[in-house]
N, C-alpha and C positions, 0 to 999 in steps of 0.2 A: 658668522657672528663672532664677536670678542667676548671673552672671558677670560676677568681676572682674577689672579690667585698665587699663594705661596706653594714651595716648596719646601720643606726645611730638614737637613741632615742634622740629625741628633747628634751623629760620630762626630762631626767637624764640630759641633756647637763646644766653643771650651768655657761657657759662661761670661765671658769678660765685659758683656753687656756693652758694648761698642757701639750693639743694634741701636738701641736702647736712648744713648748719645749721640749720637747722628741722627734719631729720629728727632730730638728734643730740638737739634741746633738747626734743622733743616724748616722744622714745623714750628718754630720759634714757642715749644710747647710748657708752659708753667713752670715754678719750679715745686716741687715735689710731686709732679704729675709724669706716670709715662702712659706711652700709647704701644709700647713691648713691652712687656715683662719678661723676664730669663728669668723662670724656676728650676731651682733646685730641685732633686726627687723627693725630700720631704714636703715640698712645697707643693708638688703636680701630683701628691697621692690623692688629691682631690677630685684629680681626672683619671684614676686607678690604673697607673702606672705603678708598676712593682720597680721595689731597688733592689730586688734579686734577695734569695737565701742566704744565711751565713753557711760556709765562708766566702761563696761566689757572690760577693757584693759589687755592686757598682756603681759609679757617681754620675749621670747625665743633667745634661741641663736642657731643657723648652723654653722657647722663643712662644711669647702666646701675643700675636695680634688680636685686631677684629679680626674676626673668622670670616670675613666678607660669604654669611650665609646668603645660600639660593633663597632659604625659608627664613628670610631674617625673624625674628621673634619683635625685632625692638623698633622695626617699620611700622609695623600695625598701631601700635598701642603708641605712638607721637599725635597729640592730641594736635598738634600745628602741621603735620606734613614733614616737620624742618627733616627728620631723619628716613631716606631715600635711598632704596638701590638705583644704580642707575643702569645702562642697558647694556655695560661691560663688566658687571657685575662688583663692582665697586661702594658698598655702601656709606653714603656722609652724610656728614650734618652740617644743616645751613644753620650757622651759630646768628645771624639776624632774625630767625625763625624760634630759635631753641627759647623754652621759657623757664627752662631749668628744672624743669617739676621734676628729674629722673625715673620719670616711670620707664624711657628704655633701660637705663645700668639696673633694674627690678627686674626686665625680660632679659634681657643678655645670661643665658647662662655660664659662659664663658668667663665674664667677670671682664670685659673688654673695655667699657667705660668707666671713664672719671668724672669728677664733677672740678668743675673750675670756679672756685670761688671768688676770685677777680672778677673776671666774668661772667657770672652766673649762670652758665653753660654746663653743658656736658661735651665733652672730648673726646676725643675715640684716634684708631689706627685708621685714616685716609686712604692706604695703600698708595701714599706719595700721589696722588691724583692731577695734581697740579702738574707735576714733573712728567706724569704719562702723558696729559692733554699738550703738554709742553713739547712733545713728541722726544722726550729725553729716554724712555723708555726703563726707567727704574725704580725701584725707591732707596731710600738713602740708607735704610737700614741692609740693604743687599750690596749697595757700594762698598760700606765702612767696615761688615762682618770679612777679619782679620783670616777666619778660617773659612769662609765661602761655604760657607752652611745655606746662607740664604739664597735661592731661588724665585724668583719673580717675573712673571708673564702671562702671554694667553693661552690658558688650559685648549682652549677649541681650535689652535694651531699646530700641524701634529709636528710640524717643524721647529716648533718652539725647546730650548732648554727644559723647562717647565713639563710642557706634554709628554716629553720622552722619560726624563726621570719619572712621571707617572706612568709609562706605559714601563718601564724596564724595570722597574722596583717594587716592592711589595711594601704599599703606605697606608698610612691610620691617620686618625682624625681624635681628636679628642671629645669625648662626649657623646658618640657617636648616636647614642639610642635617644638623645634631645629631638630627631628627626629635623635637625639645620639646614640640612645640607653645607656644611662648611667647608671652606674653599683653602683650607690650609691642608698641604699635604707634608705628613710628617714619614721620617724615612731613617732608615741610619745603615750605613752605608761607607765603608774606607775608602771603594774608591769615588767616583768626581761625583 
């Protein structure tokens, strides 16, 4: 079985939000909408990450997709269906479906969705889905990351990039005790 999911190196991550623009240009995504966010650590004390004591401070940045949860919170409560995992664990939304009400970005604890006012949708991180079915095997925000922080593949592949950084590193999830199950594995890490 396939299962998808991140990977992301905190150490590599230098902020520059690249992800962030190649997901907007690839997903032809709103403007003042993203579907990455890159926090700062005053930004991600929300997912209580520490910026370290004084004097040993320090500056990291998070990359926060959809979490493409196992337990999505934001499938259930889609009063139309439109918001679906699907069977490689990739959650979307069928924006022909979506009626706007935002009752998943109220479940989302993550804080993953947007609301599209043009469209009167809600918007989310795809994990490039289109480009996977495309058999391209990526997503864009993994191409254009300058520092190669981003990681993308099948967790259930042990041969996979992805699987190994999970089996070789020691990674976290943000939010952890929400009981998500989310599929973003976070790491930090100098070398690959």
């Amino acid at each position: 079985m396939t299962k998808y999911g991140f990977a992301i190196n905190l150490h590599r991550c230098i902020g520059c939000r690249t992800c962030s623009i190649g997901c907007k240009m690839e997903n032809g995504v709103a403007d003042g909408l993203l579907r990455i966010r890159v926090l700062n650590d005053e930004e991600r004390a929300v997912y209580d990450t520490p910026m370290g004591t004084y004097p040993n401070l320090t500056m990291t940045w998070t990359p926060v997709p959809c979490q493409h949860c196992d337990e999505a919170p934001c499938v259930g409560v889609c009063p139309t269906g439109a918001t679906v995992k699907r069977e490689d664990g990739i959650v979307t939304i069928d924006k022909e479906t979506c009626i706007g009400c935002k009752s998943c970005m109220e479940a989302c604890p993550y804080d993953a969705r947007v609301f599209d006012e043009e469209s009167n949708t809600v918007d989310k991180c795809t994990l490039c889905a289109h480009r996977i079915d495309a058999g391209l095997g990526t997503t864009m925000c993994q191409i254009s990351c300058p520092g190669r922080a981003i990681t993308v593949g099948d967790i259930d592949d042990p041969d996979s990039d992805i699987a190994k950084i999970i089996a070789e590193h020691e990674t976290k999830h943000i939010l952890e005790t929400e009981g998500t199950g989310p599929q973003v594995y976070y790491w930090n890490s100098m070398g690959s």
